[in-house]
N, C-alpha and C positions, 0 to 999 in steps of 0.2 A: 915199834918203839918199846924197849925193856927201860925200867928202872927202878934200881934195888933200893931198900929201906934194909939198913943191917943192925943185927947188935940190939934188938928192942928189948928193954928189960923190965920197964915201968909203963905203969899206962900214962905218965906226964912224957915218957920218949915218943907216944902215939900223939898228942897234941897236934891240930893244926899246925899253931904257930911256932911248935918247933918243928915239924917235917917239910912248911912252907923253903925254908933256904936251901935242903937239897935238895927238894925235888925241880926247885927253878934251876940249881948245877947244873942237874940232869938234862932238863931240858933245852938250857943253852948249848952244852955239850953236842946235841942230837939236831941244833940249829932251830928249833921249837920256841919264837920268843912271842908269837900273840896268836892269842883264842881266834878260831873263823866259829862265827856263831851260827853259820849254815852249814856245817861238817855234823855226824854221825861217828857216832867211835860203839866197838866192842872191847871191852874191858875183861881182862884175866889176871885175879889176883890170887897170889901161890902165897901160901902160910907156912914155913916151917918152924913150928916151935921150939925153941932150944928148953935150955933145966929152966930161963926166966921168962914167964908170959906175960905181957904188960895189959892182957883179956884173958877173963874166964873163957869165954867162948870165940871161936875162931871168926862167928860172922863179925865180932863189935871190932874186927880191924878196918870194913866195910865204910863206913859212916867216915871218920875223919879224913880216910886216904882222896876217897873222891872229893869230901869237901876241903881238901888241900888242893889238892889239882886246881878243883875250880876257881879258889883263890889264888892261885900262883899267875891267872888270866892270859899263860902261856898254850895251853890246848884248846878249851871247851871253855865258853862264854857263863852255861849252866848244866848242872849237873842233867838235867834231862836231858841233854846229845847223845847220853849214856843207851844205846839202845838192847844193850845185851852185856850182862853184868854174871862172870863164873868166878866159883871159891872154892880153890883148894887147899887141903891143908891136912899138914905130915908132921912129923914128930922125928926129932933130933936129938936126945939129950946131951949127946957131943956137944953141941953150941953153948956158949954162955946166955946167950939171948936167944929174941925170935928175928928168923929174917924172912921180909914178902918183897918177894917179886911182880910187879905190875907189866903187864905185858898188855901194849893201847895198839887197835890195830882202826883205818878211818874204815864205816862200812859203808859199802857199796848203795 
């Protein structure tokens, strides 16, 4: 499952409770509508920075994205199903903003 956070230019655009309504889109979209609290996921999350960072540092996009998810009670019940958590992240100054990409895969 991919799904994208676009356009991040403030760190009030990284807010929980404003990234909560797309990413429930998303996961309706992918047919993703209730957490199984006995699933395992690996998590890959892609940072491209645009000219606006809404974080000093690439890890503090880390913290709200997961605890959105887990809020949104469409994947993962608690953020510990998380068993394998990567961050990457690139630099665009082409973009007006920053966009990440979450890519959830269940693990084995």
């Amino acid at each position: 499952m991919e799904l994208i956070l676009k356009n991040l230019r403030t760190i009030e655009d990284l807010q929980t409770a404003k990234i909560i309504p797309e990413l429930k889109m998303q996961f309706l979209q992918w047919g993703q509508r209730k957490a199984n609290p006995d699933a395992r996921f690996v998590v890959e999350i892609q940072v491209i920075e645009g000219q606006n960072k809404p974080v000093k540092d690439f890890n503090d996009y880390t913290k709200p994205i997961l605890d959105a998810i887990t809020d949104t009670k469409c994947l993962w019940a608690k953020v510990e199903q998380v068993t394998e958590l990567n961050i990457n992240s690139a630099s665009n100054p082409r973009l007006p903003g920053s966009h990440v990409t979450i890519i959830i895969q269940e693990s084995i």
